[in-house]
N, C-alpha and C positions, 0 to 999 in steps of 0.2 A: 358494538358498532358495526354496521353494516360496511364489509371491504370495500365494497363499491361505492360507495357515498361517503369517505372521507372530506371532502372538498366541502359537502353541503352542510356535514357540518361545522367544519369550521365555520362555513360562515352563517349560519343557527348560531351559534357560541358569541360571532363578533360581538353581538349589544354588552356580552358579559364579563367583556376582557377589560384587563387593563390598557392604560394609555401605552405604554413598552409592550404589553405583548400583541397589541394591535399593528406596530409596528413588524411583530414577526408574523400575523395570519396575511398583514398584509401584502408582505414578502412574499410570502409561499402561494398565496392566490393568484398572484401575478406572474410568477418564476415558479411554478409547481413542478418542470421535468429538474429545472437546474437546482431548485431545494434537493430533489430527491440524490443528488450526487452530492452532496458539500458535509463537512463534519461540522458539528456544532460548532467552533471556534469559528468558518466561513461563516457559517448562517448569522451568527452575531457579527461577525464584523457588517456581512452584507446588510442587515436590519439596524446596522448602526445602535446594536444594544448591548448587553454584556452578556454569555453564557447562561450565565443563572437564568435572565430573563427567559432565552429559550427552554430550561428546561421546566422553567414556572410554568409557560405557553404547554407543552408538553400536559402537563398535569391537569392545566385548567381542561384539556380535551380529553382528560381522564386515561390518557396512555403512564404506561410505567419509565418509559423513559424518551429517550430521545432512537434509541436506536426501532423502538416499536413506532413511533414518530414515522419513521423512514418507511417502515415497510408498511405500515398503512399505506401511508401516500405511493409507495413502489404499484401497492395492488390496484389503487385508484385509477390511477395512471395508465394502466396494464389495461384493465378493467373499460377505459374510454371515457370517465365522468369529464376527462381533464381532456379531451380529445379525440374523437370519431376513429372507429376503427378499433380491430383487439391487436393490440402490439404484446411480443414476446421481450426478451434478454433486454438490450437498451435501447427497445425503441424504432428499430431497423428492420426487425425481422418480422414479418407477422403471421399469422395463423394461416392466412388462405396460399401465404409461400409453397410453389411447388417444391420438391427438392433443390434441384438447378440454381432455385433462383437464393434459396435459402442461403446454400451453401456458398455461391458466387457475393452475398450482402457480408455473409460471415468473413469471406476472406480479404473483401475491402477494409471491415472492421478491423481485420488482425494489421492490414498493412497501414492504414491508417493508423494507428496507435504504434506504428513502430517508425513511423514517421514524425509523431507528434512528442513519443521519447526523443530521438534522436533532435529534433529541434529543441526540448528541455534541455541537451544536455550541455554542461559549461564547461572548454577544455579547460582551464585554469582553475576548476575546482578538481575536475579527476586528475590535474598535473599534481597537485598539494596531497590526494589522496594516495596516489601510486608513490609519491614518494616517503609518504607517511609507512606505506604498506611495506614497501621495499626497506626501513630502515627498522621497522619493527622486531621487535623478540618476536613475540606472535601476534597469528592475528586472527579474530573467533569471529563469527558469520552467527549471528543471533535469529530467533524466526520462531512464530507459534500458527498453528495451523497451516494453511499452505505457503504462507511464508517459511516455514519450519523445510516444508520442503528445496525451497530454492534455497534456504540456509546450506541445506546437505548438498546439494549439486553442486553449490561454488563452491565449497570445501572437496567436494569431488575433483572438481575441474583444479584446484589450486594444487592438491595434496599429489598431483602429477609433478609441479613441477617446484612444488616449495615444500621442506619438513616442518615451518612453522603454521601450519593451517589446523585448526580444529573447531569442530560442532558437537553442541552437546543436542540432543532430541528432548532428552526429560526439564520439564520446567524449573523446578526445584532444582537441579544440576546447573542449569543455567545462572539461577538467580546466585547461587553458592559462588560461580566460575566470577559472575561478575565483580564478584566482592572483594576479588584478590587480583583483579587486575593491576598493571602496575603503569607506569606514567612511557615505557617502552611498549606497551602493547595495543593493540587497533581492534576495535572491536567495530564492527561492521552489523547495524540492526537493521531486519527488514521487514516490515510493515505496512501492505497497503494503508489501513484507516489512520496511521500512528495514532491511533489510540483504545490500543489493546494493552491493555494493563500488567500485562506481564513483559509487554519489550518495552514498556515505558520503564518498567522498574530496573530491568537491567540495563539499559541506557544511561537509566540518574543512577547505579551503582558502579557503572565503567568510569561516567561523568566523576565521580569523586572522589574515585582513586587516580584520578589523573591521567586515566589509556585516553588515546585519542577514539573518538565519536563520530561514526558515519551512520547517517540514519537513508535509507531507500525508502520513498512513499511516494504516496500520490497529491498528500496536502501539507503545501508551506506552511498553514497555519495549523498544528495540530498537539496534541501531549508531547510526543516523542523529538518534536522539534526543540524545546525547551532544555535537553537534554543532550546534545550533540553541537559538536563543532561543525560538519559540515552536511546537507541534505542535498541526496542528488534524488530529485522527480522523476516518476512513470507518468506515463501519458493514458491511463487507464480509466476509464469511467467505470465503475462497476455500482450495481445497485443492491441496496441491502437482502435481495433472494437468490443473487449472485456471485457471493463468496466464495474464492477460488474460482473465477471466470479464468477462461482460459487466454483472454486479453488482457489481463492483469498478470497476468503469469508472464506471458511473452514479454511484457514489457519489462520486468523485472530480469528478466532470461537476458533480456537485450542487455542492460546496462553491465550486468555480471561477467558477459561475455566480451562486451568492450575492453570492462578492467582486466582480464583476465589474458587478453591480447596483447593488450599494453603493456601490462606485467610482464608479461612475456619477452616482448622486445626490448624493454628496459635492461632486465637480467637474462638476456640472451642464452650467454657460456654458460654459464650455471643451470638456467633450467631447462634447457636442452640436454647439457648429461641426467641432470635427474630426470628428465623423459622419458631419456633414453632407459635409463635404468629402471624406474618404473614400470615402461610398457613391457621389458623384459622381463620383469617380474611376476607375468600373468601370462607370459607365451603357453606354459607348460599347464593352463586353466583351459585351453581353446582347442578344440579340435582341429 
């Protein structure tokens, strides 16, 4: 299939669809930037169909899934079938961008998304979370690919001033840790798409043994939700050639660093001596 002519053919395909998955071309021909951000779970609710459909839709346009779905339409998009002009990352930045101007859209984008977190976020959810955190045995920071990294940061930033913090990096470590959680402990998953298949699985293995469930993402509606007591949103759009954008990052960076404050002033005394002792800990590392 030609990158650039995804659009045309779908609609070549329409006479051959079904009555439901017409319902999804018809979606997407209409809303082709906002299909390209939504996880299959949106895209059916948006088409008003059920998953399956989309991924029937998927197949009739002889892609392998839904996530190859995406980045077809990501290139099309990019490409100008869906819109004049060659657009880069999401849409903002484009090609004939001098520096200047590149760099000054990119940094709108980064504060705009740290504005569009911080309006997701619900103090009476992080109140229920920080107290969950604060009574916890421990409490494990979950993450695969660059989620994996903001898992180690917050366990960074935590491990200053709490001894219950820990991150596993290996998958199979992970998936092993979740299976022995106990109904004391907080497991903390982070996932832009929530639905990556491996922090889905440790989610529904934290989910069973009873730890309490925080899932970080970008979609209310998604695998990972189904699996967690409570989800706090990033305000991130990121498109399927943009994994580990660095606006998905920051928004992720933001919410971590909220809890992480709060935590802090909740357990003051305490995790000011361990700060203390901590940063003392590493004097004799520094020049």
């Amino acid at each position: 299939m030609a990158q650039n002519n995804f659009i045309v053919q779908i609609q070549m395909m329409y006479p051959h669809l079904t009555k439901a998955e017409k319902k999804v071309a018809d979606y997407v021909l209409s809303n082709p930037k906002e299909s390209l951000y939504m996880s299959i779970t949106d895209l059916a609710a948006g088409c008003e169909v059920g998953e399956t459909t989309v991924f029937r839709f998927c197949k009739s346009m002889k892609l392998k899934g839904y996530q190859e779905f995406r980045i077809q339409l990501s290139l099309c998009v990019q490409d100008g079938t869906e819109k004049k002009g060659q657009e880069m990352l999401n849409g903002n930045i484009g090609m004939d961008d001098s520096f200047s101007v590149m760099s000054r859209k990119l940094l709108n984008s980064n504060i705009g998304v740290l504005t569009e977190t911080h309006t997701l976020l619900e103090e009476e959810k992080m109140e229920i979370l920080l107290e969950k955190m604060i009574d916890a045995k421990r409490i494990f920071f979950f993450g695969m690919g660059t989620s994996q990294v903001m898992a180690m940061m917050a366990m960074n930033k935590f491990l200053r001033i709490s001894n219950k913090v820990y991150c596993f990096t290996d998958s199979h470590m992970q998936t092993m840790m979740a299976s022995t959680l106990q109904k004391d402990d907080v497991a903390i998953v982070i996932s832009y798409s929530g639905s990556t298949k491996d922090s889905v699985l440790v989610a529904k293995l934290a989910k069973q043994n009873q730890a309490y469930v925080a899932g970080i993402t970008r979609f209310q509606k998604s695998p990972l939700v189904d699996y967690t007591d409570m989800v706090l949103l990033c305000g991130a759009n990121e498109g399927p050639l943009q994994g580990g954008s660095t606006t998905a990052v920051i928004s992720q960076m933001f919410i971590i660093e909220v809890l992480y404050i709060e935590f802090y002033r909740k357990t003051f005394d305490g995790s000011f001596k361990n700060n203390q002792k901590t940063s003392q800990s590493i004097t004799d590392k520094m020049y």
